[in-house]
Each structure stands twice: as C-alpha cells, then as structure tokens.
C-alpha positions in Angstrom: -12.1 7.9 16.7 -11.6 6.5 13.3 -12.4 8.3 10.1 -15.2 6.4 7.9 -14.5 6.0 4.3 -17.5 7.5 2.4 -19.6 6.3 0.3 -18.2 7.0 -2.9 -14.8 6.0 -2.1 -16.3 2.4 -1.4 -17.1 1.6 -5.2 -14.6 1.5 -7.9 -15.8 3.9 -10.9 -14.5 2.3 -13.2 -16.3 -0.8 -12.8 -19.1 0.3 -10.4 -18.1 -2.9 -8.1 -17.3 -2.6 -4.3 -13.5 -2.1 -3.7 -11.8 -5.1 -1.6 -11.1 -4.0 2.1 -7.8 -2.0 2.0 -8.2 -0.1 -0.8 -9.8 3.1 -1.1 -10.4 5.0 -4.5 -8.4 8.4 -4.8 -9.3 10.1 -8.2 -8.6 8.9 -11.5 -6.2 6.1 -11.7 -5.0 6.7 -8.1 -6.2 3.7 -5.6 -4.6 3.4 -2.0 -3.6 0.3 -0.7 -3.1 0.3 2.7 -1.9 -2.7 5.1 -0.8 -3.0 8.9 2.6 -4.9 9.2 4.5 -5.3 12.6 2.9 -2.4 14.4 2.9 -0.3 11.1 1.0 1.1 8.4 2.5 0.5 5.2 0.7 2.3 2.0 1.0 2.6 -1.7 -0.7 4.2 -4.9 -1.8 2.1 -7.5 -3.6 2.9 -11.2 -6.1 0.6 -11.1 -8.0 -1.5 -8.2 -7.1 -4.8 -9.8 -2.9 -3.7 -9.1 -4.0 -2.5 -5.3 -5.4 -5.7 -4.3 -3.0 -7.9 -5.6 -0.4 -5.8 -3.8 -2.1 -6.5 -0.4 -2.4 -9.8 -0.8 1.1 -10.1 -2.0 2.1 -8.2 1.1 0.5 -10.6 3.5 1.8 -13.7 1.7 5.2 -12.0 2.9 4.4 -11.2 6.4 2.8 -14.9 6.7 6.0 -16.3 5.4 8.6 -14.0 7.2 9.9 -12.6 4.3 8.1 -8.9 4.6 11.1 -5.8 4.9 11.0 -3.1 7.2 12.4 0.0 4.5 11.9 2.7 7.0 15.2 3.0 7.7 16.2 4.0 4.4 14.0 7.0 4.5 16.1 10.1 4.3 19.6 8.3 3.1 21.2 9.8 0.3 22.1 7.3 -2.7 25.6 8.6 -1.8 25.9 6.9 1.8 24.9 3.6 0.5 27.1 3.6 -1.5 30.1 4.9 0.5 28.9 2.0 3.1 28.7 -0.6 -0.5 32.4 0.1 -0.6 
C-alpha cells in the first residue's frame, strides 16, 4: 500500500503555492525530489522548491535523451580505488 503525502507537505511554506508532483517539503530549506529512472528511484535534497523542480525536469530531459547515469555502482568505492583503476 502506498504512503499518502499529507497535507502539509503538499504546499510549499514559503510561498503557500502547491508543490509540483515529485517534490515533497521536508523542513526548512530541505525539499525532496524524487524521480523513477530505469526500474529505480533516484532522490535528492534541495533548499528551495524552485531548485527541486528544475532538477526533475532536468532528470527527465536526460532519461528522454539517453544520456541519464546509473551512479549506483560507485556507492561504497573508496576515492583510493578509482584512482588505483585511473592509473
């Protein structure tokens, strides 16, 4: 079952306008932007709403184009390995 955002979290505070679908209002400067690519949820913080949305739709001009990255596989790899592989 999926988790309903409340109410509150639908409206920025800072402007009193409704937030655009993907991004949910955290606390004080801290808006979520979250977006579905290949099978996986990618998410990131933002300070204001304005910086979240543009993310998304920056994101999906990527995946419509091709270009979008899957960094999951640099999760957990020391700045030492890559550079050992670099060389």
């Amino acid at each position: 079952m999926a988790r309903l955002k409340s109410e509150e979290n639908l409206k920025d505070p800072a402007t009193g306008k409704a937030l655009p679908q993907g991004v949910l209002y955290r606390s004080p400067k801290q808006y979520r932007a979250r977006k579905l690519v290949h099978g996986h949820r990618i998410t990131r913080t933002f300070e204001s709403a304005r910086l979240a949305r543009s993310w998304l739709e920056e994101a999906s001009v990527k995946v419509r184009e091709g270009r979008s990255v899957d960094d999951r596989v640099l999760d957990g790899i020391v700045l030492r390995t890559l550079i050992e592989r670099y060389r």
